[in-house]
N, C-alpha and C positions, 0 to 999 in steps of 0.2 A: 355488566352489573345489572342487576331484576329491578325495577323501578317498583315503587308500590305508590298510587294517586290514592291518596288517604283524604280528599276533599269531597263534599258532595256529589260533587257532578266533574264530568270530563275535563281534561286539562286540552287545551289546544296548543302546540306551538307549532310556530308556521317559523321554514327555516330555508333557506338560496334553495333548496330541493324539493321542497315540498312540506306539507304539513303534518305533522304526527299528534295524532289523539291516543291520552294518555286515559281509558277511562278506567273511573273511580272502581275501587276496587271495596270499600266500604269509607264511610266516615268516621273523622275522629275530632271531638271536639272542645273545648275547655269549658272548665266550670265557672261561672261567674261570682261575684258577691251581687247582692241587690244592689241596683242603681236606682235610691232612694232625693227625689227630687228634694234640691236647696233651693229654690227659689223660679221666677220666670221672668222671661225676656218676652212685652208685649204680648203675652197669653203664652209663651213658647215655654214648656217646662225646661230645666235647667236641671243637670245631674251632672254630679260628678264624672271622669273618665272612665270606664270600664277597669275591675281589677281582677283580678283572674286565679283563682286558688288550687289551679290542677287539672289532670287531664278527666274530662267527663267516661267513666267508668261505664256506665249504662249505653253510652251513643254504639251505634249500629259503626259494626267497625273497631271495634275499643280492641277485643280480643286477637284481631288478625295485627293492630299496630304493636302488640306486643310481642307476640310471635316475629313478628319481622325485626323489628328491633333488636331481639334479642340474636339475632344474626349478624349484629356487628356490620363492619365496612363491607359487608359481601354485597348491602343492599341500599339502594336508595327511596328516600321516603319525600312522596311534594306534599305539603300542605299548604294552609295559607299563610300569609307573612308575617300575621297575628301570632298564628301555633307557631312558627320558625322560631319565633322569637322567644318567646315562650319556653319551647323545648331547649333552646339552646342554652338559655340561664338554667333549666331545671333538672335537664336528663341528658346525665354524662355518658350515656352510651355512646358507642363511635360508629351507627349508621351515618350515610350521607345525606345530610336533609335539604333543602332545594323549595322553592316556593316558587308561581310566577310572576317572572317579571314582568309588572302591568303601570311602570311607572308609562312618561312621555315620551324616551327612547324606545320602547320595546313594546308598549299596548297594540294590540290590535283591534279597531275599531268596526260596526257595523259602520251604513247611512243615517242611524240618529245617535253615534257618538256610542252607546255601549260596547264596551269590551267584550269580545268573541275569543280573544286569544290571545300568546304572549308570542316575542320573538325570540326569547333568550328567559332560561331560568336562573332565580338567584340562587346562590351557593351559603349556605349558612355553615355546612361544617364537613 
């Protein structure tokens, strides 16, 4: 199966053999609604949760996730866990979609704690 990393930047996953860098092939990314501040916590503005109305049409990348997609189970797509989620309530296509996993079992850490990399990718569909 052709994998396509539809996220900004490189996927890393480090695996008993060694590491496989997935790099990004363009981005694809959702569109928001405004996140219009209700209120503040000690000067910290307050906004509601992020709500999300669709895939960003303009983002660098938009046209190649269509194109791939429209290729059905032949082909697998990583995003983030955001879009996973996202795609899978929205677009009943039957590519394989896959995000990484960057929980506690599987993050891959530098020396000040940021994620470089995943050990195992999630399966959404």
């Amino acid at each position: 199966m052709e994998l396509f990393n539809m996220m900004p930047h490189a996927c890393h996953v480090h695996t008993a053999t060694g590491a496989v860098t997935l790099e990004s092939r363009g981005e694809v990314r959702l569109k928001s609604m405004p996140q219009l501040v209700v209120g503040d916590l000690r000067g910290m503005p307050l906004v509601p949760p992020q709500a999300f109305v669709g895939v960003d049409e303009s983002s660098k990348g938009y046209a190649l996730f269509e194109q791939v997609a429209a290729r059905g189970d032949a082909v697998g797509i990583i995003v983030s866990a955001v879009m996973a989620e996202w795609l899978l309530k929205h677009d009943p296509r039957p590519y394989h979609l896959y995000a990484p996993a960057t929980g506690p079992a599987h993050a891959v850490r530098d020396d000040k704690g940021q994620i470089k990399g995943c050990r195992a990718l999630e399966v959404y569909r």
